[in-house]
C-alpha positions as CSV (number, residue, x, y, z in Angstrom):
1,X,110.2,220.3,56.6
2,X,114.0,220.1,56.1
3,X,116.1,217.4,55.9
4,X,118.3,215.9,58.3
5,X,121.4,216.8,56.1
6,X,120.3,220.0,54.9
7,X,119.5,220.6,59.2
8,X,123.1,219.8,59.9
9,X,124.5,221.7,57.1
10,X,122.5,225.4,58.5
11,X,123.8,224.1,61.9
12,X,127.5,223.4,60.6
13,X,127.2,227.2,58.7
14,X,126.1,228.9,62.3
15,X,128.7,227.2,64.6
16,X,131.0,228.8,61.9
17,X,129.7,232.1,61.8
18,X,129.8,232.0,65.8
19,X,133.4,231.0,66.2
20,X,134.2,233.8,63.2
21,X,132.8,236.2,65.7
22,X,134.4,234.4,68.9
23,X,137.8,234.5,67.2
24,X,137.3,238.7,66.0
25,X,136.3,239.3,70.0
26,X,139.7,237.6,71.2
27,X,141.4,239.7,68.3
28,X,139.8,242.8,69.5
29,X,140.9,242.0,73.0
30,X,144.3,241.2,71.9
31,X,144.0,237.1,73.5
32,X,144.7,233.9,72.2
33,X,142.1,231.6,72.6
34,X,144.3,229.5,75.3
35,X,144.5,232.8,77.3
36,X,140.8,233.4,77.1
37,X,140.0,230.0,78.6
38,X,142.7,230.6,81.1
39,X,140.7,233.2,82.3
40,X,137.5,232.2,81.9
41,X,138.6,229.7,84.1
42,X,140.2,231.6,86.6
43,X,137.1,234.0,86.7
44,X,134.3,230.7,87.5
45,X,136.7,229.6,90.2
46,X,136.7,232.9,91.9
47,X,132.8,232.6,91.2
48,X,132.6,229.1,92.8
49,X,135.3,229.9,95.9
50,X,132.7,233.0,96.3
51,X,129.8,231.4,96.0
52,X,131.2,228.6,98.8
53,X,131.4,231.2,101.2
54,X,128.0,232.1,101.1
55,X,126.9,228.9,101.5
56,X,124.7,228.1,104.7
57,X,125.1,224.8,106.7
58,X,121.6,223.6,105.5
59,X,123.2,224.1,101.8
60,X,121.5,226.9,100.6
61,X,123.2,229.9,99.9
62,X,123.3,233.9,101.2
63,X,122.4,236.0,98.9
64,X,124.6,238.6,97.7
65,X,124.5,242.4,98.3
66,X,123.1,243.1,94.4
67,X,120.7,240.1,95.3
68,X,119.2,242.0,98.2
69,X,119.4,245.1,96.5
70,X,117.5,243.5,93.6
71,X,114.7,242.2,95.7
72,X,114.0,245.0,98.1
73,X,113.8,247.3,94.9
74,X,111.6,244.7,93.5
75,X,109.5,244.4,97.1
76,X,109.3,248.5,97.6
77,X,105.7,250.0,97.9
78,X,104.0,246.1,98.3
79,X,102.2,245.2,101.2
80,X,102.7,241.9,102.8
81,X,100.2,238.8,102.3
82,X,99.6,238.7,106.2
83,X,99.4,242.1,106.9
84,X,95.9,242.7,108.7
85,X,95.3,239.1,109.2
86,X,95.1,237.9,113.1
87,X,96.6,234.6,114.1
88,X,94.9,232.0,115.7
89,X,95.7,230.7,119.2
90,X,97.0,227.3,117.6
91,X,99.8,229.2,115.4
92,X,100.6,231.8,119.0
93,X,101.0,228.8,120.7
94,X,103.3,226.8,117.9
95,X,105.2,229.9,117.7
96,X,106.0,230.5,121.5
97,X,106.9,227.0,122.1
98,X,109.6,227.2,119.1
99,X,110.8,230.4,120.9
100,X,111.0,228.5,124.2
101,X,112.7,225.3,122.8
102,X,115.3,228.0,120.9
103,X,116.0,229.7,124.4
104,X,116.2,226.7,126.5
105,X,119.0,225.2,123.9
106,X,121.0,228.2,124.4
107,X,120.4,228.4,128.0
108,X,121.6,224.7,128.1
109,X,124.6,225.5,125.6
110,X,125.2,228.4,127.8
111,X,125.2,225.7,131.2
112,X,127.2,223.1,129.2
113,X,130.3,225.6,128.2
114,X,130.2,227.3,132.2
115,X,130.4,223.1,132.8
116,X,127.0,223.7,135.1
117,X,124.4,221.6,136.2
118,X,120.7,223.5,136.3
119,X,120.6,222.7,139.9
120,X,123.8,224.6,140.5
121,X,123.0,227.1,138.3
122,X,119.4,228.1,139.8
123,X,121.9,227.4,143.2
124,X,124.4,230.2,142.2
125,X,121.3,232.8,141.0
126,X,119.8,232.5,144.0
127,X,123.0,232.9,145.7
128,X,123.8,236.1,143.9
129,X,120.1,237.5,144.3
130,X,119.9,237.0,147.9
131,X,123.4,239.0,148.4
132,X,122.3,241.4,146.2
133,X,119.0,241.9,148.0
134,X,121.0,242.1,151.2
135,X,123.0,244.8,149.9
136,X,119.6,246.7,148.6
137,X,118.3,246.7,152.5
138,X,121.7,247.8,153.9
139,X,121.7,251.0,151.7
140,X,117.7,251.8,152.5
141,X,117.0,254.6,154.5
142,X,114.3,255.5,156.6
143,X,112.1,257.1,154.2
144,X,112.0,254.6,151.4
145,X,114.7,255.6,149.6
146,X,118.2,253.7,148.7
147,X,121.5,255.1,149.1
148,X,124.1,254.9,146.1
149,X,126.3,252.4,146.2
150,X,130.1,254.1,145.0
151,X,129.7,252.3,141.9
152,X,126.7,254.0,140.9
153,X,128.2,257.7,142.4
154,X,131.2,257.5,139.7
155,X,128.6,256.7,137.1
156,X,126.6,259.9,138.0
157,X,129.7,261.6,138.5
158,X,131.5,260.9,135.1
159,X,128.1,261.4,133.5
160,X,128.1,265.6,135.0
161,X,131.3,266.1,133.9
162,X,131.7,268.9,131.7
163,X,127.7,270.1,132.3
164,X,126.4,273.1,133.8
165,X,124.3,272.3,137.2
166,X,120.5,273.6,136.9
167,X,121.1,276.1,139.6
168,X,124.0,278.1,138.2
169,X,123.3,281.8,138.2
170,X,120.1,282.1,139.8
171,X,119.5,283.7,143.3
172,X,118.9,281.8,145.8
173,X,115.6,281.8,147.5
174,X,115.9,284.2,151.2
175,X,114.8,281.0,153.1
176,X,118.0,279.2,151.7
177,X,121.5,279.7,153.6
């Protein structure tokens, strides 16, 4: 085993040899060392202000484009741990009241900005389906059928534009005037 001072003298004779090397590299580069920490600086803000931006509310972070790249090369021609296996009932039923309490939150975030009340809300809907349904038995005909409305007759009509109808060039059948 070495000795404490013959430890500290190898380690004193390697931090040399590495700043030897660090000080040929800015040499190379044609720096001085106060310009190399400049911007070595300047690069691990640009890192940090970078890496802020991908930071999520919950505090962890988005990964980057290389990131993804790196893991869906890394993930190609794997299958998935749950791929075959059923769920049970319990975990269907977890998962579809999560789903509920996600759409209700949005549909009460969606109330709260129109400054609604659910009453009013389910008021207005049936309001506007009852119109509607109103206008759907004023456009029926006789056979079952519903008449465009004028909205829906500029649809069709800028949708044709510029298309050749079916029956263009053929004859017309002799009990057709």
């Amino acid at each position: 085993p070495r000795s404490p001072d013959v430890k500290a003298r190898i380690a004193a004779g390697v931090r040399a040899k590495h700043r030897q090397r660090f000080l040929k590299k800015l040499n190379d580069m044609g720096m001085t060392e106060e310009e190399y920490e400049v911007k070595k600086e300047e690069e691990r803000r640009i890192k940090e202000a970078e890496q802020q931006a991908r930071r999520k509310t919950n505090g962890s972070y988005r990964p980057t484009e290389e990131t993804k790249k790196k893991i869906s090369a890394g993930n190609k021609g794997k299958t998935p741990w749950t791929k075959g296996k059923p769920r049970s009932p319990d975990v269907k039923a977890r998962i579809a009241a999560g789903v509920r309490a996600k759409h209700r939150q949005r549909f009460l975030k969606k109330l709260n900005d129109m400054g609604m009340t659910e009453e009013e809300y389910e008021v207005k809907k049936e309001e506007e389906r009852r119109i509607k349904e109103a206008e759907q038995q004023a456009r029926r005909k006789t056979n079952g059928s519903y008449r465009p409305t004028e909205e829906t007759k500029k649809k069709i009509s800028a949708g044709n534009k510029g298309k050749t109808p079916w029956t263009k060039g053929k004859p017309r059948s002799p009990d057709v005037k």
